[in-house]
Each structure stands twice: as C-alpha cells, then as structure tokens.
N, C-alpha and C positions, 0 to 999 in steps of 0.2 A: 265299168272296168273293161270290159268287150263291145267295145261300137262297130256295129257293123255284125256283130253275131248273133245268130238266131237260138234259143233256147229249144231242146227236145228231150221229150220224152219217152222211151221206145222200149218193149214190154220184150223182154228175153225170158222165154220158159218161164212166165208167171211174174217175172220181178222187173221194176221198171228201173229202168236206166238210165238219169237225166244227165244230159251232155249238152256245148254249146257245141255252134258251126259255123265256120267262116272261113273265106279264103275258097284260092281256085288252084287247080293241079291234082297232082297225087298225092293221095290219100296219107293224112300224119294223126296217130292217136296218140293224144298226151292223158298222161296219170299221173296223179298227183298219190301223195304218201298220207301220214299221220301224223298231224290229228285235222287235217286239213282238206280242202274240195279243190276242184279243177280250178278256182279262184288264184292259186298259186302259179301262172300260167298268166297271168293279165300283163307284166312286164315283157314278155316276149310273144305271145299269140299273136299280135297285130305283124312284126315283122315278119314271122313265118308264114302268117293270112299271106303272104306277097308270092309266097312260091310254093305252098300246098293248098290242098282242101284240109284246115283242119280242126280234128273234135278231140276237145278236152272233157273227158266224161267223169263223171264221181262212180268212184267205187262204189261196190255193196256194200250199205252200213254206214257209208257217208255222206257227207253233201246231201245232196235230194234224192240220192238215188234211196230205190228200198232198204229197209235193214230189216231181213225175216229172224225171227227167233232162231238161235244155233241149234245145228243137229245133234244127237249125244255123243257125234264122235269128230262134231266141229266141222262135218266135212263142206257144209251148203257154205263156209268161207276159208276152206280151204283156194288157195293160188290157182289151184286147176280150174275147181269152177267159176273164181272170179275172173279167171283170163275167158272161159268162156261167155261169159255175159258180154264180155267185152267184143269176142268174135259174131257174138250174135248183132249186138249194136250197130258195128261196122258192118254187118252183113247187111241188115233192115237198113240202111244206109247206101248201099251198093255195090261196099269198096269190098271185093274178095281178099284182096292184098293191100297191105300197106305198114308204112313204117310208124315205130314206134318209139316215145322217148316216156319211161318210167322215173318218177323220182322216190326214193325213201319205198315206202311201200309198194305205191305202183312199179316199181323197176324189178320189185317181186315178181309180181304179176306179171311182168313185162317178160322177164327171163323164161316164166314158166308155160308164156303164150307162144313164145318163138320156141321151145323144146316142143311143146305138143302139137303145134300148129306149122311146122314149118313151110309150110306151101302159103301161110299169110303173111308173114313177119317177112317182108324183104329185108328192113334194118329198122338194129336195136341200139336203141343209145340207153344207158343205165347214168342215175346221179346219185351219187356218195352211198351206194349199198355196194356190199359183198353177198354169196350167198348167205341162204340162211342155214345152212347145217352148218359153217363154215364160223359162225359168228358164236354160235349155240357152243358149239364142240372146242371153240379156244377163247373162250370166258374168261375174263382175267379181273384182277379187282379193279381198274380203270375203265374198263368196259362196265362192269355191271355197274358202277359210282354213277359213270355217264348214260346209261342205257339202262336206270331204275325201271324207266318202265315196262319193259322189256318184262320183266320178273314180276311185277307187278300184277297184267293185264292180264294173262295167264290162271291168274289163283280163279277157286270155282265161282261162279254167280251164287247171289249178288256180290260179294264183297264189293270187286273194285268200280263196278258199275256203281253202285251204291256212295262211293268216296268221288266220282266225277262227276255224278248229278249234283251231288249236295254242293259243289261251289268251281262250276266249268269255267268260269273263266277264269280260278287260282289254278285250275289243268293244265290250261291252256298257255298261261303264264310259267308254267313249271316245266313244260315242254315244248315249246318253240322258243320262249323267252330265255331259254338257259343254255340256251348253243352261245358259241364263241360270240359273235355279235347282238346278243340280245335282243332286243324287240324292233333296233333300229330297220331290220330290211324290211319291216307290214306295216305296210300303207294302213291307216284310221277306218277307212274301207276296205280294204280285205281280211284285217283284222276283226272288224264288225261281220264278215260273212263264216269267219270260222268261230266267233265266238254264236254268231246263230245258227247254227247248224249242229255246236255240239251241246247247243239248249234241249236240243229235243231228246228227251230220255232215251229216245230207241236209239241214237246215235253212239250211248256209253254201253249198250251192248254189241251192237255191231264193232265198233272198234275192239271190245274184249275178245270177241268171238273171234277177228281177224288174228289177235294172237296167239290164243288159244289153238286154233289150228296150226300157226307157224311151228306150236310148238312139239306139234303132234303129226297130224296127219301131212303134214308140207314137209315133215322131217324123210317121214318113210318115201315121199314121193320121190323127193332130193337122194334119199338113199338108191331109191330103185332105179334112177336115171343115172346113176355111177356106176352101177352094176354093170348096167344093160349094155353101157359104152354111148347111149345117145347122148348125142351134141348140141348143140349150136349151130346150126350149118350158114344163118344168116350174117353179112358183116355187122359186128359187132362192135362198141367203143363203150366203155365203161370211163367216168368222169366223177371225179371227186373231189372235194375240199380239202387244201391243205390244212387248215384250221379245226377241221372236223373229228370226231372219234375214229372213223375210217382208216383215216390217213396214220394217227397216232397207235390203233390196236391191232389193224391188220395189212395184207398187202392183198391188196384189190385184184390186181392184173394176174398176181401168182396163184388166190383161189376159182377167178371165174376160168380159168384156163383149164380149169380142170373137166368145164362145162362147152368151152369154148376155146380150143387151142389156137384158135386167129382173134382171139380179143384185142383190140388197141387202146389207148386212152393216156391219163394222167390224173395228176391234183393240178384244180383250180385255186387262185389267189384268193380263196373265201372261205367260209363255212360250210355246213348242213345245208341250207337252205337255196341253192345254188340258183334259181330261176328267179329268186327275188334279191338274192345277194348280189349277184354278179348277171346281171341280163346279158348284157353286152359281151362280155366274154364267152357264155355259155354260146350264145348266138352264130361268135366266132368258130366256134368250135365245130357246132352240130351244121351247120349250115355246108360248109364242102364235105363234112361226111356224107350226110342225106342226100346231096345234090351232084355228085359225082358217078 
C-alpha cells in the first residue's frame, strides 16, 4: 500500500513507535483514528510523498506501535502523552517542526500536540472530530445510537476488552462498517491490516484505555486549557463529513473556536472516513492549506 516507504521503528521513553517514511520536503505527520493504523493514509500518502517528508505513525495501543497496560488513572494514554510519543518520534527523526493532519482519534492527539507544543505544530488539519469535552458534555440520543462505542470502551477492564477479543472482526465490522458508507471505502488490503492488528489481544486494551482516558484525564486537561485561555496559536482547518455524526450532532467550527479562534474548514461530500472516502477531495483541500 506504500511504495516507495520505509517502515521504522523508534523507542520514545521506553515505548516503540512504528511509522512509515516517504517523500521529500517539510516535515508532515499523519494520524490515523479508531479502530485503525496509519494504513488509512495509503489513498493519499503517495500524492503528499510529492511535496513533504512524510510519516504516518500508529498510535499507542495500535497498529504496531506498543500498547503498555493502562495507568489507574488512564493517564500513559491520555492525548498529552500520546501527542508526546509522537513529538519524540518526529524528534528521533529530525524534524523539530512540522505539520500535522489527525483523523478521528489522531486529530485528538493532533489538537492536544499543537496546544502543548506550539513551537512544533506549524499546521493542523483535523478530520470529522470536534473536541472532546465538547462531544461528552452535548450527548444527545443520536450521538450516543451512532457513537455506541464511545460508552462502551470506557466501562472497567476486562469487560469490553473481553467482547473485542472474542470476535474483532464483528468489532471491526460494527465500527467502520456502520458509518454512512459501509465497508465500500477499505480496500481487501487495508481491511486485512486493521483486521490484523486488532487480532492481537493488547490492541483491545490499548484501544479501551485510549477511551477511558478521553473520558477522564483528557476531560480535565481540555477543561484546564479553557481556563487557562491557551489556544491554538498555529493555522488551523478542521474538515468534515457531511454524511457523518459530526456534521448531524455538532457544529465543528463553533466548538474548536473555542480552542482556536482562527479555525477554518467545512464538510466534505463524504462520511467519517474521509482519507479513504474521499482521497481526492481531501487532497484538494489540505494541499493549499499546507502549502501556502
């Protein structure tokens, strides 16, 4: 799915962090969300390969990156420290600065690396998330119908660890396959790579723990960055699926504003899964933000 990219492996404070590389320029880190690895990224990495250096890395907990047993208070996966794994990566890598495009989960990660790190993050591009206090705090019953797992992932271990081992790829099928397009946007092969990756039993805690934190320790963080008045200081574009639960429960632009009072963006002609739904478009879009 990546011709021409090199596969690494690279040890951030104890926990290994495997990312591809490819392409030449300035530095571009892509993230990918849940339940899914930097494989979500194979539709558009080649065109970007054309005008960055860049590395699509798996989070903690996913893909091949490590997935260490959670802390008691969730925090080894809370968004702070998974943005920092990510700073450390790109660090052992070279790039001090560079820009960044989070989807679903990684746009998590991606908001909470340009809040903490703002001397890294020159630009952020976010796909079909809002924050996450934001999402939590205006819960409605169409959200939680569409965002089961949301509620789910969260209860204590083992439960739902337990319910994703015993048949990942009815998981897998119950969460990607049930967005507005179904299963039509993964490819037979990248399907096969997230249904192997959420084979390996550590990967249904890792994924737990990532919400488990969202729903705790990422809360207060999010809370304490409102207080504080920090921002966003880097240009900013937030992008979403018309199609999507985004578009129908919240308004994107009105909550990251709160984080980021120069945010810009829109809904795209797609779903959730916008880098495999809609390559082309997505392409159009991020490519004069980034490159401007």
């Amino acid at each position: 799915m990546f011709e021409g990219f090199d596969e690494l492996s690279i040890s951030v404070d104890g926990i290994r962090i495997h990312a591809i590389k490819g392409g030449q320029g300035p530095a571009l880190l892509l993230l990918h969300g849940h339940p899914q690895t930097h494989a979500i990224w194979h539709e558009v990495a080649p065109a970007l390969a054309e005008h960055f250096t860049v590395i699509a890395a798996d989070l903690r907990g996913y893909g091949d990156s490590d997935k260490p047993a959670g802390a008691p208070d969730h925090s080894n996966y809370s968004k702070r420290r998974m943005a920092l794994d990510q700073v450390g990566l790109m660090r052992a890598l070279g790039h001090a600065s560079f820009a960044v495009i989070g989807h679903d989960r990684g746009g998590r990660v991606a908001a909470r690396m340009a809040l903490d790190h703002p001397a890294v993050v020159t630009r952020l591009v976010t796909l079909d998330v809002a924050p996450t206090l934001a999402m939590y705090e205006q819960t409605s019953f169409d959200f939680a119908r569409a965002y089961w797992h949301w509620f789910m992932l969260v209860r204590p271990a083992p439960f739902p660890e337990t319910l994703i081992r015993a048949d990942p790829d009815l998981y897998l099928r119950q969460t990607i396959g049930a967005r507005s397009a179904g299963l039509a946007p993964f490819t037979a092969e990248a399907y096969a790579e997230y249904l192997r990756c959420l084979s390996d039993p550590a990967t249904a805690h890792g994924i737990c723990e990532d919400y488990r934190a969202s729903v705790s320790i990422d809360l207060e963080h999010d809370r304490a960055t409102l207080a504080s008045n920090e921002r966003i200081e880097c240009p900013f574009m937030a992008l979403w699926g018309e199609e999507g639960v985004i578009e129908q429960c919240f308004d994107p632009l009105r909550e990251w504003r709160a984080y980021a009072p120069e945010v810009e963006g829109e809904a795209l002609s797609c779903g959730h899964y916008i880098p495999e739904e809609a390559p082309a478009i997505l392409l159009e879009h991020v490519l004069p933000f980034l490159t401007n």
